[in-house]
gemmi code that builds the backbone of each chain (N, CA, C; Angstrom):
import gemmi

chains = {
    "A": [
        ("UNK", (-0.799, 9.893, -17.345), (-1.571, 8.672, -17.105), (-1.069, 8.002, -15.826)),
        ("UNK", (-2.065, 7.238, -15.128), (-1.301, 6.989, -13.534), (-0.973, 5.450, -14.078)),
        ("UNK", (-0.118, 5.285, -13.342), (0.686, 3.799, -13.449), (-0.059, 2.365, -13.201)),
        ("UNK", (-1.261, 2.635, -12.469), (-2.243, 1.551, -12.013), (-3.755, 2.351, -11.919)),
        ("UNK", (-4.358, 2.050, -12.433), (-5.700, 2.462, -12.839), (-6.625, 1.252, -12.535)),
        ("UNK", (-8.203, 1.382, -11.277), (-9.158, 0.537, -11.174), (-10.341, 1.085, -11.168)),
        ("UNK", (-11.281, 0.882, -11.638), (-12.756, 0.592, -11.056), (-13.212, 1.053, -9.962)),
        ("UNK", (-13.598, 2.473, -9.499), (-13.585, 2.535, -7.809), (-14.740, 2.026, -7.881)),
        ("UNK", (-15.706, 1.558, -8.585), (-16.930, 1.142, -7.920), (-17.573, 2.162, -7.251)),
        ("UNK", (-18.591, 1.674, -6.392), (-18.800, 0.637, -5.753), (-19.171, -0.753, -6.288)),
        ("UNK", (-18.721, -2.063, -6.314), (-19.821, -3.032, -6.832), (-21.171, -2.998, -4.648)),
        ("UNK", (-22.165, -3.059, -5.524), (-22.425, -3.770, -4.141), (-23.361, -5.341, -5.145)),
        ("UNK", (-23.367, -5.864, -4.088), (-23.378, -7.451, -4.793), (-24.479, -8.355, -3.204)),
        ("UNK", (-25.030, -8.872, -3.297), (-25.658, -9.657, -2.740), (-24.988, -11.033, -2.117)),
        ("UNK", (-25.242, -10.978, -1.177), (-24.215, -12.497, -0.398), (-24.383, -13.330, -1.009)),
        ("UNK", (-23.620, -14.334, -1.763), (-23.327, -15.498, -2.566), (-23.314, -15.188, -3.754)),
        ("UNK", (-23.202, -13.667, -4.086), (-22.905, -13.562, -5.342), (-21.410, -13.339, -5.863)),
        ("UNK", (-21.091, -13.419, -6.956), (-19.603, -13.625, -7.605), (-19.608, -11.606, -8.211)),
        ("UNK", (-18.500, -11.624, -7.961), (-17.752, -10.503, -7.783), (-16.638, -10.258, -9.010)),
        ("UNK", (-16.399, -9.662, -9.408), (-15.024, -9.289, -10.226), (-14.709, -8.145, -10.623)),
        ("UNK", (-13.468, -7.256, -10.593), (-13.053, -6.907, -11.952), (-11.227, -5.854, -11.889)),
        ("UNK", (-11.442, -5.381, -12.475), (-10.038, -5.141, -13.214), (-9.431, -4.657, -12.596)),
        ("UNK", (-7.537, -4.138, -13.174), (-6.418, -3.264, -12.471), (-5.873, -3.452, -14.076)),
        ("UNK", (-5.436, -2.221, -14.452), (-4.834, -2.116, -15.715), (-3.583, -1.366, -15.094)),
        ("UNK", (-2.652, -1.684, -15.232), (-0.830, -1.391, -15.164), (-0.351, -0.902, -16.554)),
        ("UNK", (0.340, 0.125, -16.509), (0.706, 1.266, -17.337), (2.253, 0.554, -17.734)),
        ("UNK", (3.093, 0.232, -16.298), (4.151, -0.318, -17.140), (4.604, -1.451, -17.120)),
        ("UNK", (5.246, -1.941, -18.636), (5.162, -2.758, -19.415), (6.315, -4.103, -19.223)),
        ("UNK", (7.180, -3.214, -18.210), (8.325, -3.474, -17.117), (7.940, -4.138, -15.713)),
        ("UNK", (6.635, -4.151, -15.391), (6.860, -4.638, -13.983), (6.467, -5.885, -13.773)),
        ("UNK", (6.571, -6.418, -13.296), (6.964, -8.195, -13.193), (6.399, -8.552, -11.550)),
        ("UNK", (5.901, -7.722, -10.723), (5.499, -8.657, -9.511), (3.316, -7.926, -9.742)),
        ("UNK", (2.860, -8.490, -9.298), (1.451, -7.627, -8.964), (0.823, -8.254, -7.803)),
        ("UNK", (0.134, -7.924, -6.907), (-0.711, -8.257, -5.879), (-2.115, -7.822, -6.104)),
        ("UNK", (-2.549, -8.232, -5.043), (-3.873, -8.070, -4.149), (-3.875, -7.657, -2.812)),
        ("UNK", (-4.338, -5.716, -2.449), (-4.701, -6.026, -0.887), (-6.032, -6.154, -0.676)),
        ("UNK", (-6.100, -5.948, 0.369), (-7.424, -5.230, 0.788), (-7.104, -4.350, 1.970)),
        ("UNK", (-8.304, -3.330, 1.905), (-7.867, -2.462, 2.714), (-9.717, -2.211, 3.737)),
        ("UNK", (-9.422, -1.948, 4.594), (-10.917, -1.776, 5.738), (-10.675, -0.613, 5.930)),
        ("UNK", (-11.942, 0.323, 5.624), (-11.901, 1.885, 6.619), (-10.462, 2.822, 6.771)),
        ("UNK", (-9.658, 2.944, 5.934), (-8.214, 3.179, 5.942), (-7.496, 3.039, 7.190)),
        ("UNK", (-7.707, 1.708, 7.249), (-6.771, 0.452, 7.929), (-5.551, 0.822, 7.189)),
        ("UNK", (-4.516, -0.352, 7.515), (-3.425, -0.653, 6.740), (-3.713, -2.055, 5.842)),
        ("UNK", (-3.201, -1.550, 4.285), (-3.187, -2.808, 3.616), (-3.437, -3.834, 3.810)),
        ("UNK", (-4.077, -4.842, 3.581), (-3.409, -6.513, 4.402), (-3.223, -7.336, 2.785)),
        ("UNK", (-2.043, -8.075, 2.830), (-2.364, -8.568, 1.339), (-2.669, -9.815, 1.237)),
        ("UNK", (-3.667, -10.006, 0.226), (-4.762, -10.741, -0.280), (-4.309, -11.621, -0.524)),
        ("UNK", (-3.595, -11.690, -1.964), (-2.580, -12.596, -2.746), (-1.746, -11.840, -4.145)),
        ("UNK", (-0.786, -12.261, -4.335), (0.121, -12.570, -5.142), (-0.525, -12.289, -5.912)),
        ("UNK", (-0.336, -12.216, -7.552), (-0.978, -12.678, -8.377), (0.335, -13.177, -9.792)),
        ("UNK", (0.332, -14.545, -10.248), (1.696, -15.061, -10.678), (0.923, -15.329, -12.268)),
        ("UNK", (1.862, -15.458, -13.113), (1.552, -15.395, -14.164), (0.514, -16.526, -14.592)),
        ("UNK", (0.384, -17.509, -13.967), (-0.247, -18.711, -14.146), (-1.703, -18.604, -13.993)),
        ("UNK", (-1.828, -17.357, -12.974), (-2.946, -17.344, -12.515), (-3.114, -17.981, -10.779)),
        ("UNK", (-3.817, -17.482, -10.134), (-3.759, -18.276, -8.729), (-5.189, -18.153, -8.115)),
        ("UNK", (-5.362, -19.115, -7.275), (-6.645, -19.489, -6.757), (-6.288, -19.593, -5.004)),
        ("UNK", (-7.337, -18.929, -4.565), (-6.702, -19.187, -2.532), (-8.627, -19.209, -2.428)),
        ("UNK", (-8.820, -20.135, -1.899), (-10.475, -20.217, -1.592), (-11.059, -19.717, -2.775)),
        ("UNK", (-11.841, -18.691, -1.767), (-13.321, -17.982, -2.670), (-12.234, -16.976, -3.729)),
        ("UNK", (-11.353, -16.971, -3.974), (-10.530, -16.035, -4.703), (-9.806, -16.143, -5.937)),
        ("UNK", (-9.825, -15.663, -6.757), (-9.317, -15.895, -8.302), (-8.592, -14.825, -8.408)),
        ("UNK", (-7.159, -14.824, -9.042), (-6.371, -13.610, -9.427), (-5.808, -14.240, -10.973)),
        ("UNK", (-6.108, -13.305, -11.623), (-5.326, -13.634, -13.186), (-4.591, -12.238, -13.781)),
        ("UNK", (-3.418, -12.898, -14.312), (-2.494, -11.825, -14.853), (-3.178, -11.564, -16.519)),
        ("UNK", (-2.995, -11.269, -17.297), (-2.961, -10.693, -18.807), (-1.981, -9.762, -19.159)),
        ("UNK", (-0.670, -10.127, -19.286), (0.396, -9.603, -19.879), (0.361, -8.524, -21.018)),
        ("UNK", (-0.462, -9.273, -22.038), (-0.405, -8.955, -23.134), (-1.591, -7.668, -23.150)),
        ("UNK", (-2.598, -7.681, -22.138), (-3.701, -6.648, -22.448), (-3.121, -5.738, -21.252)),
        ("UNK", (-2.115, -6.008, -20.336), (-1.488, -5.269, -19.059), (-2.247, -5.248, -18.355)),
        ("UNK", (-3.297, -6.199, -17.892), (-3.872, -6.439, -16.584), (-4.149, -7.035, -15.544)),
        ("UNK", (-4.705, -7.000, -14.560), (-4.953, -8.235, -13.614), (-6.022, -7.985, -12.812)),
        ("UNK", (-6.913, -9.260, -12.707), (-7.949, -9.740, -11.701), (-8.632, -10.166, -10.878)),
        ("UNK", (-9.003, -9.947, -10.249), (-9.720, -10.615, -9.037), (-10.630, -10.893, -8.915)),
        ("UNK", (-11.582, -12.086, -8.700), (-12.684, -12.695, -8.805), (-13.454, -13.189, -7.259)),
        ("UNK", (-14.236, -12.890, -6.631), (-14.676, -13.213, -5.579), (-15.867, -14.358, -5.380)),
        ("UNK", (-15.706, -15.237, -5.261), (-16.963, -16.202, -5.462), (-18.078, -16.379, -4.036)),
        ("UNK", (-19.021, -16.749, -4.374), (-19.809, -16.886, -2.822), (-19.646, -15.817, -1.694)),
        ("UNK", (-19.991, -14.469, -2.053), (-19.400, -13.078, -1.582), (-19.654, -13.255, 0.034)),
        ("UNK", (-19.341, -12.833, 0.831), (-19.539, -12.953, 2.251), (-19.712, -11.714, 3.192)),
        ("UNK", (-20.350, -11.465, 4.083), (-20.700, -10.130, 4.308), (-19.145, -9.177, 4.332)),
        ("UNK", (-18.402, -10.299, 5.066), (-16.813, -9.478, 5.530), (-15.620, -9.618, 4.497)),
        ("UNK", (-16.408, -10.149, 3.304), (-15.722, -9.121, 1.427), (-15.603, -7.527, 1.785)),
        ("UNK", (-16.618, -7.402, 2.390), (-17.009, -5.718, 2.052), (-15.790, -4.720, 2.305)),
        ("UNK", (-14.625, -4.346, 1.517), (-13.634, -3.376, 1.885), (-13.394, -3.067, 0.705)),
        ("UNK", (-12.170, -2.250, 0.725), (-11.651, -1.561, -0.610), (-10.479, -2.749, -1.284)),
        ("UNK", (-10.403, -2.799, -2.193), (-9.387, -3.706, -2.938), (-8.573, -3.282, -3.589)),
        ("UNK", (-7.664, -2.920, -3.396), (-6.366, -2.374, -3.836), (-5.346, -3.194, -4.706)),
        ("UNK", (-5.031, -2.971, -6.177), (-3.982, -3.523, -6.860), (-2.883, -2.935, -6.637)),
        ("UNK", (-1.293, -3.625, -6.332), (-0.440, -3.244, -6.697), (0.280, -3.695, -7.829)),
        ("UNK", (1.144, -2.839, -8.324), (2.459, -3.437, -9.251), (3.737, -2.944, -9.130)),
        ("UNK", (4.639, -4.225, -9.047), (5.873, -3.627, -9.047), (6.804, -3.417, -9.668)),
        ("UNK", (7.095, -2.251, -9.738), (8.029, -2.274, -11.252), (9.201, -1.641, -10.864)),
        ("UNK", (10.057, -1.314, -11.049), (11.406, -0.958, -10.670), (12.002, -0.757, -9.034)),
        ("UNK", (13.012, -1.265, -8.631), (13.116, -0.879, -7.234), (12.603, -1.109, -6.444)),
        ("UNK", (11.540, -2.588, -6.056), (11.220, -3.006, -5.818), (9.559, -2.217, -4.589)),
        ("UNK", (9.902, -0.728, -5.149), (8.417, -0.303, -5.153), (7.027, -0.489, -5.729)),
        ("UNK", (5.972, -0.387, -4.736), (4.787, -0.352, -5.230), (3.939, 0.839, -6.220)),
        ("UNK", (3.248, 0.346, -6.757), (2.358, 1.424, -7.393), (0.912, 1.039, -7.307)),
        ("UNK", (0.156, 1.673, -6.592), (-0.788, 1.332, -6.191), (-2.239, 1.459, -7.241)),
        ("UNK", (-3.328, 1.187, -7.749), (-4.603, 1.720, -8.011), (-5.355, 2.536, -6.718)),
        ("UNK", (-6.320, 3.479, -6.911), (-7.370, 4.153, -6.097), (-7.916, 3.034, -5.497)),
        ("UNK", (-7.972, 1.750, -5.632), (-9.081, 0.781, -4.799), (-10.346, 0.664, -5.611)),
        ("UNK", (-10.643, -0.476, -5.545), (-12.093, -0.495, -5.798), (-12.782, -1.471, -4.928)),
        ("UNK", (-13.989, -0.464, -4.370), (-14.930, -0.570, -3.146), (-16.037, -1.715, -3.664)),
        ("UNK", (-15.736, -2.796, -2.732), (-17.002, -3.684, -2.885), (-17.725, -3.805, -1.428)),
        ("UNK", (-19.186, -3.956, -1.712), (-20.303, -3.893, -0.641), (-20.813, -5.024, -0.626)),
        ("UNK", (-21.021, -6.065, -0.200), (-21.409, -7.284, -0.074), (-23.078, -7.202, 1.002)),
        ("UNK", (-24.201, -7.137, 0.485), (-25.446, -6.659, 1.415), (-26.365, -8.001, 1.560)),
        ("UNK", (-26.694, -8.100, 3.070), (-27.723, -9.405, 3.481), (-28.291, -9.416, 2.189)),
    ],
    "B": [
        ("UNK", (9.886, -8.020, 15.850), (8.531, -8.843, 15.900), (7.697, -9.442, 14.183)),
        ("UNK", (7.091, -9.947, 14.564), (6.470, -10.645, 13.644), (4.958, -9.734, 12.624)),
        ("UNK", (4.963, -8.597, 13.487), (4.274, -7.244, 12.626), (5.041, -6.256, 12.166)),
        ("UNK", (4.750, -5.311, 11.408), (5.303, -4.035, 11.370), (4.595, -3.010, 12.466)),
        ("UNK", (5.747, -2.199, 12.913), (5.024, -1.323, 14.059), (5.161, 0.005, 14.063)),
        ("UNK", (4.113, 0.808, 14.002), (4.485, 1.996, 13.857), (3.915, 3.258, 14.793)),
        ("UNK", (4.677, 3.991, 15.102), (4.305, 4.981, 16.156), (4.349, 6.324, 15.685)),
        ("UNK", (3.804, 7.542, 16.248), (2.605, 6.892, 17.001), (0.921, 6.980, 16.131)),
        ("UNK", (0.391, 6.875, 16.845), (-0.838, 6.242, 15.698), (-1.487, 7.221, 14.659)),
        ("UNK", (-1.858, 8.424, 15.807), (-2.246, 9.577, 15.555), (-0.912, 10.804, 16.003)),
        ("UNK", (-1.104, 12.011, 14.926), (0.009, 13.283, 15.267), (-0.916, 14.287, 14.901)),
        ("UNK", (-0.727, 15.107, 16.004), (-1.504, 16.490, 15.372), (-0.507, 17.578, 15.641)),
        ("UNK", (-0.195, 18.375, 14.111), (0.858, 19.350, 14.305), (0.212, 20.876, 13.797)),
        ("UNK", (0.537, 21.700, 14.148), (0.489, 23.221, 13.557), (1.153, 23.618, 12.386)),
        ("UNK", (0.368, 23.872, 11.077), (1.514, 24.594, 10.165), (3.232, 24.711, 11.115)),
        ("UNK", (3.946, 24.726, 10.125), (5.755, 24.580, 10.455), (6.175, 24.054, 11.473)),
        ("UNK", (5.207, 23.445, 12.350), (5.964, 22.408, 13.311), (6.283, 20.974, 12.805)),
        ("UNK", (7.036, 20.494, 13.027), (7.954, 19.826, 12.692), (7.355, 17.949, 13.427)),
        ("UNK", (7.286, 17.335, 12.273), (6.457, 15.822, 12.611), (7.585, 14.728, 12.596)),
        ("UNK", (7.604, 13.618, 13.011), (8.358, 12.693, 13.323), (7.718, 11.215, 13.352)),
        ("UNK", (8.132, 10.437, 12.987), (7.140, 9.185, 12.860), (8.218, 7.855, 12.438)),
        ("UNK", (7.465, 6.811, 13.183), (8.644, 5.628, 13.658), (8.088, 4.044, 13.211)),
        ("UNK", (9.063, 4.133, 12.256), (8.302, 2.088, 11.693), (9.571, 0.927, 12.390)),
        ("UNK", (8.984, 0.072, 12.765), (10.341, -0.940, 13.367), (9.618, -2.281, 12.076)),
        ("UNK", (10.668, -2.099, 11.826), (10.276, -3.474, 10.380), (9.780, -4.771, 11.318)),
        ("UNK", (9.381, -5.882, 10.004), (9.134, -7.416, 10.828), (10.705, -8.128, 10.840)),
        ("UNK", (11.197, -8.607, 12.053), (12.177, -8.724, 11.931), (12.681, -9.563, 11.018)),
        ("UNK", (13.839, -9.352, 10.482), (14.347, -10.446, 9.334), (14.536, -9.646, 8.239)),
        ("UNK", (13.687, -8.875, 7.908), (12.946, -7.925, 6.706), (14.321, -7.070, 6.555)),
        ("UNK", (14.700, -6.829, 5.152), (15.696, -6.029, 4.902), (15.295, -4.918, 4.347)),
        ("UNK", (14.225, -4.719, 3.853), (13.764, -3.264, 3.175), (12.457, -2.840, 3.842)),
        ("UNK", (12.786, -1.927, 4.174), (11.572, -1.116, 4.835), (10.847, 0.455, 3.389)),
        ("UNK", (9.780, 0.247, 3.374), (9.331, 1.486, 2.285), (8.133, 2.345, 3.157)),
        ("UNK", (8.144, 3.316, 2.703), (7.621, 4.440, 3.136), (6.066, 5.216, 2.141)),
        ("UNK", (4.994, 5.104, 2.310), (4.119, 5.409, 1.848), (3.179, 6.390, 2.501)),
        ("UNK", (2.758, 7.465, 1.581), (1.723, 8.351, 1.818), (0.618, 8.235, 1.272)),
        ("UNK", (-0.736, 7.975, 2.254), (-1.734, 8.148, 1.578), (-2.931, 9.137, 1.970)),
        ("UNK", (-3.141, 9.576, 0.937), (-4.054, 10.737, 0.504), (-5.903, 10.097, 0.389)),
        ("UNK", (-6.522, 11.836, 0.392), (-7.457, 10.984, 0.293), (-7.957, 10.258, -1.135)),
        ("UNK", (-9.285, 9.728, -1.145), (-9.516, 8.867, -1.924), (-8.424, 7.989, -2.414)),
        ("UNK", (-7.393, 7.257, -1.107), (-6.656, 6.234, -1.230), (-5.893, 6.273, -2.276)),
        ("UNK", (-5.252, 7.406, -2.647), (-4.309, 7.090, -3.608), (-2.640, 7.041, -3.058)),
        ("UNK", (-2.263, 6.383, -2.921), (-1.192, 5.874, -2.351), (0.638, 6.623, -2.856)),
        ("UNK", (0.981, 7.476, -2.640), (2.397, 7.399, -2.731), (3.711, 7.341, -2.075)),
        ("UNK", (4.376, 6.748, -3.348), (5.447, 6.002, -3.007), (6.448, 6.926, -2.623)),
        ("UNK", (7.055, 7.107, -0.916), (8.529, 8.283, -0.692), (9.682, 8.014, -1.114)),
        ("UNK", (9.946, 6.809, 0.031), (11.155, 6.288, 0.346), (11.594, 5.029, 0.679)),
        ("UNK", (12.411, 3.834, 0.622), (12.692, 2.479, 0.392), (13.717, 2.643, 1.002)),
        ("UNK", (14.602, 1.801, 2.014), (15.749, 1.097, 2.304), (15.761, -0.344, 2.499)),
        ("UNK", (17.026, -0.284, 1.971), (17.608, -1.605, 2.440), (18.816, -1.741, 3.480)),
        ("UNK", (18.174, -2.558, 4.317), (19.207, -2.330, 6.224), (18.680, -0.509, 6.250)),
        ("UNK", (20.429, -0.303, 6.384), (20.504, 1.316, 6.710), (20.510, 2.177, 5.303)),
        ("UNK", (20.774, 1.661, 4.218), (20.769, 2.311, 3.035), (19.528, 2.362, 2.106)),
        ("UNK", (20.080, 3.928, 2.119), (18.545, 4.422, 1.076), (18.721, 3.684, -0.445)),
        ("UNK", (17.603, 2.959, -0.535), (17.096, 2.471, -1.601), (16.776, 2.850, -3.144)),
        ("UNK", (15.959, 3.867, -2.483), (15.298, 4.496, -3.338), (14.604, 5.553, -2.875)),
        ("UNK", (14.711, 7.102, -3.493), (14.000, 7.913, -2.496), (13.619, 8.778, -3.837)),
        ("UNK", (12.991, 8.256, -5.012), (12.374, 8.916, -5.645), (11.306, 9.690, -5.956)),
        ("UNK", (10.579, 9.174, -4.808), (9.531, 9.692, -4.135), (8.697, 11.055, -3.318)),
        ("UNK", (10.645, 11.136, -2.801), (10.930, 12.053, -1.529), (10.606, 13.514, -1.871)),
        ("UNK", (9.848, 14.372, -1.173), (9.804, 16.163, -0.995), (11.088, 16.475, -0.735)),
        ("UNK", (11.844, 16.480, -1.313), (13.393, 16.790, -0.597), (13.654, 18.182, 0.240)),
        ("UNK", (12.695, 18.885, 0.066), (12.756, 20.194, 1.045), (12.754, 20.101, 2.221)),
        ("UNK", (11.594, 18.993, 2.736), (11.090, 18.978, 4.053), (11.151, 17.927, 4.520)),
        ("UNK", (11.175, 16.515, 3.548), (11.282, 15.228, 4.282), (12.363, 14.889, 4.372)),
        ("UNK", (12.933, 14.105, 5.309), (13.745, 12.785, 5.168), (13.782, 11.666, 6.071)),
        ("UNK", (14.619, 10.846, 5.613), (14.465, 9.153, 6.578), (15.125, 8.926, 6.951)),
        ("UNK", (15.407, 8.241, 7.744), (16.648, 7.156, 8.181), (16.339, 5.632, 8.823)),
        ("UNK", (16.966, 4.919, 8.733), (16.987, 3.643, 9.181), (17.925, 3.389, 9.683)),
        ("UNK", (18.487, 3.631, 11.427), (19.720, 3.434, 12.146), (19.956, 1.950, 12.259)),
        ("UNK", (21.283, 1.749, 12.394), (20.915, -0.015, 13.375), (20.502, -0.238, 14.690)),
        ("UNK", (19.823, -1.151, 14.809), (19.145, -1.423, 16.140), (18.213, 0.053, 16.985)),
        ("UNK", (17.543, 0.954, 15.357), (16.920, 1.243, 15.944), (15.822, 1.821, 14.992)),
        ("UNK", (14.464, 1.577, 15.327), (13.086, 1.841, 14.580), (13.676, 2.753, 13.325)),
        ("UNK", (13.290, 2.644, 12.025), (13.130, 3.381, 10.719), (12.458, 5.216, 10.962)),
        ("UNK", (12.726, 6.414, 10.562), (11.649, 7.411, 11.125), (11.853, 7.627, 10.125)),
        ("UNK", (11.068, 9.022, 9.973), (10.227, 9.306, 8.739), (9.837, 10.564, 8.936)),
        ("UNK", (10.875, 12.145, 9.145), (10.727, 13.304, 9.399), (10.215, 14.570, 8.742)),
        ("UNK", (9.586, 15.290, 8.898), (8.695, 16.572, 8.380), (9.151, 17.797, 8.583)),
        ("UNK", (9.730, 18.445, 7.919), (10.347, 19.932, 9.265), (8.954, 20.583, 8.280)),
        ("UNK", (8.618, 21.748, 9.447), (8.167, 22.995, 8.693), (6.874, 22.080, 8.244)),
        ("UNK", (6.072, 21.572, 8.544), (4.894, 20.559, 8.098), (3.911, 21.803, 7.611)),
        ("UNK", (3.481, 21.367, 6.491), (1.946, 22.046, 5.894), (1.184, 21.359, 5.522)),
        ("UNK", (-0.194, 21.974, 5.546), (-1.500, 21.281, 5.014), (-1.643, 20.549, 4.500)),
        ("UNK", (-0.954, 20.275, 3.683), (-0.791, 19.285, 2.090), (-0.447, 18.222, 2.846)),
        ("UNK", (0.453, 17.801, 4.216), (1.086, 16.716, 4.439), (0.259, 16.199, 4.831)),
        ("UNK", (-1.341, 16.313, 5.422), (-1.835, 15.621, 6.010), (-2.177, 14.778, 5.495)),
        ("UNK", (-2.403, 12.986, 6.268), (-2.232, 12.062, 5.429), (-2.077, 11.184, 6.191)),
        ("UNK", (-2.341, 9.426, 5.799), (-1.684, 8.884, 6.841), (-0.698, 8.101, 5.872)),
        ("UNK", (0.503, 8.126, 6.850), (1.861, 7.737, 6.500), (2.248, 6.005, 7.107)),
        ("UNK", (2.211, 5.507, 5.598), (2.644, 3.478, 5.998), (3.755, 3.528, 5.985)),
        ("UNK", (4.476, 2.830, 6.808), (5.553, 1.566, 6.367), (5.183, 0.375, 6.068)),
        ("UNK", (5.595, 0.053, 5.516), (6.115, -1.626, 4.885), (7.755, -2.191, 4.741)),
        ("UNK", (7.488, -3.532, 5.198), (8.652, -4.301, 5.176), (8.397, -5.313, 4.202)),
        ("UNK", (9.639, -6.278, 3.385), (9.581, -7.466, 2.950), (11.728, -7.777, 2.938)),
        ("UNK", (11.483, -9.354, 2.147), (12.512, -9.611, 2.475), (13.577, -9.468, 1.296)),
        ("UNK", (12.356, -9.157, 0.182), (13.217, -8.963, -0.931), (11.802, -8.123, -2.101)),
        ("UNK", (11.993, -8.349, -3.201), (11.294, -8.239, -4.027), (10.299, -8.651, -3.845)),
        ("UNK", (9.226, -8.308, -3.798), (7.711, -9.571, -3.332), (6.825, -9.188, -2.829)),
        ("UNK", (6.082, -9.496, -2.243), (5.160, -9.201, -0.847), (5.680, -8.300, -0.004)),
        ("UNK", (4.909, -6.995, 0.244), (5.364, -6.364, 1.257), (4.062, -6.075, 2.378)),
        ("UNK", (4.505, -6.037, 3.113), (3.521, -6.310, 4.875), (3.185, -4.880, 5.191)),
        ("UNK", (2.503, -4.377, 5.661), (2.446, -2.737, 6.008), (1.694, -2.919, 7.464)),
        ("UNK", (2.459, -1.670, 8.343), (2.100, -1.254, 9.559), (1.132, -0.354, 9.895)),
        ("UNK", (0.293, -0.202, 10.894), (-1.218, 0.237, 10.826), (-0.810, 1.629, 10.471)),
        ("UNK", (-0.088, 2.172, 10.000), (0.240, 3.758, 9.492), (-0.106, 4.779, 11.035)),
        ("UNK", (0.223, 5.982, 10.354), (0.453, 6.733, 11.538), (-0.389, 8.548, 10.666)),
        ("UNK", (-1.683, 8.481, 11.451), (-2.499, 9.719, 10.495), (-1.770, 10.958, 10.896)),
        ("UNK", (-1.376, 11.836, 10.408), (-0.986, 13.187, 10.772), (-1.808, 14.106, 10.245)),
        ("UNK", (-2.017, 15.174, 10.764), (-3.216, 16.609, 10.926), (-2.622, 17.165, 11.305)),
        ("UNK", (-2.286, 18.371, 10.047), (-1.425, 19.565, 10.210), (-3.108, 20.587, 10.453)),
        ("UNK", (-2.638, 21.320, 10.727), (-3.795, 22.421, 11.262), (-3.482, 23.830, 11.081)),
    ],
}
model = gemmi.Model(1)
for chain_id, residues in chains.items():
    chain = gemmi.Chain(chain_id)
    for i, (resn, *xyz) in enumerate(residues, 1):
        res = gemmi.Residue()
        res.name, res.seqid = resn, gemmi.SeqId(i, " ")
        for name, pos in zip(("N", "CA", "C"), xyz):
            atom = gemmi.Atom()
            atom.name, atom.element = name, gemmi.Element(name[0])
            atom.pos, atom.b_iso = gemmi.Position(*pos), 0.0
            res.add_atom(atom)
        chain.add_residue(res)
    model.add_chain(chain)
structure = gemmi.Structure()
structure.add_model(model)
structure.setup_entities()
């Protein structure tokens, strides 16, 4: 079983529409998680954090779920330049990443 | 500097020639990590230091790869004997501890 599992999608979604969904983490041990995004296999850029509380940066929602081992990302008021791959990490030992496949959102006029 | 930098952008090698590739962390940054990615973006994890010491290299092909991180000089990230399979493009990332880590525009290699 891989350690971070997402959604490759595609969503494609209509401009101003709301966006979401999952990253399920395998282990039960890791204690940091993010958000990148990634363009055209660019390099990473990261999104946000995502802290147990839950966190909000603009159009952006990230929520942890401990207990179901997951985390989310929510995109509100989608914008044409949403459109990339979204990459979860988690970190669990050694202060390495473990990445998901990405999941591809399309944001269309 | 205030990016991660990595050289050079593109490598094109021949079966068993031998690849080489160079991350200079953001300065400040004490751990530099090492990532391969494949296609359909699946990302793995090589190699980690902290300063000059290996971190973590659980990651590592131990046949053919290895790393180093000198002082006062760029992180590399070596291939002897390169095959097909390696092709890929290869990240670094820096952070300052546990946390957020920053990644450098990677460096694609094409073994042939």
């Amino acid at each position: 079983r891989k350690e971070v599992e997402q959604d490759p999608g595609p969503f494609n979604v209509p401009e101003g529409a709301t966006v979401a969904f999952n990253c399920t983490y395998s282990n039960s041990a890791s204690q940091s998680f993010f958000w990148y995004r990634q363009d055209c296999r660019k390099e990473p850029k990261l999104l946000m954090s995502v802290y147990s509380s839950g966190n909000e940066d603009g159009r952006f929602t990230a929520q942890l779920n401990r207990a179901s081992q997951y985390i989310s990302l929510l995109i509100r008021d989608s914008k044409l330049s949403d459109s990339a791959t979204y990459l979860c990490g988690s970190g669990g030992g050694n202060y390495k990443l473990s990445f998901g496949a990405g999941t591809t959102v399309t944001v269309r006029a | 500097g205030e990016e991660v930098a990595q050289t050079p952008k593109h490598l094109v090698r021949g079966e068993g020639q031998k690849a080489k590739l160079y991350c200079a962390p953001i300065k400040g940054h004490s751990y530099v990590f090492w990532y391969q990615q494949v296609l359909k973006n699946e990302f793995k994890f090589l190699i980690s230091f902290q300063n000059e010491n290996v971190f973590d290299e659980t990651g590592m092909p131990k046949e053919r790869f290895s790393a180093k991180c000198l002082p006062n000089s760029p992180c590399s990230l070596e291939i002897q004997a390169t095959k097909l399979e390696d092709s890929a493009v290869y990240f670094c990332a820096s952070s300052q501890s546990e946390g957020e880590q920053f990644f450098g525009p990677g460096t694609r290699l094409t073994v042939l």
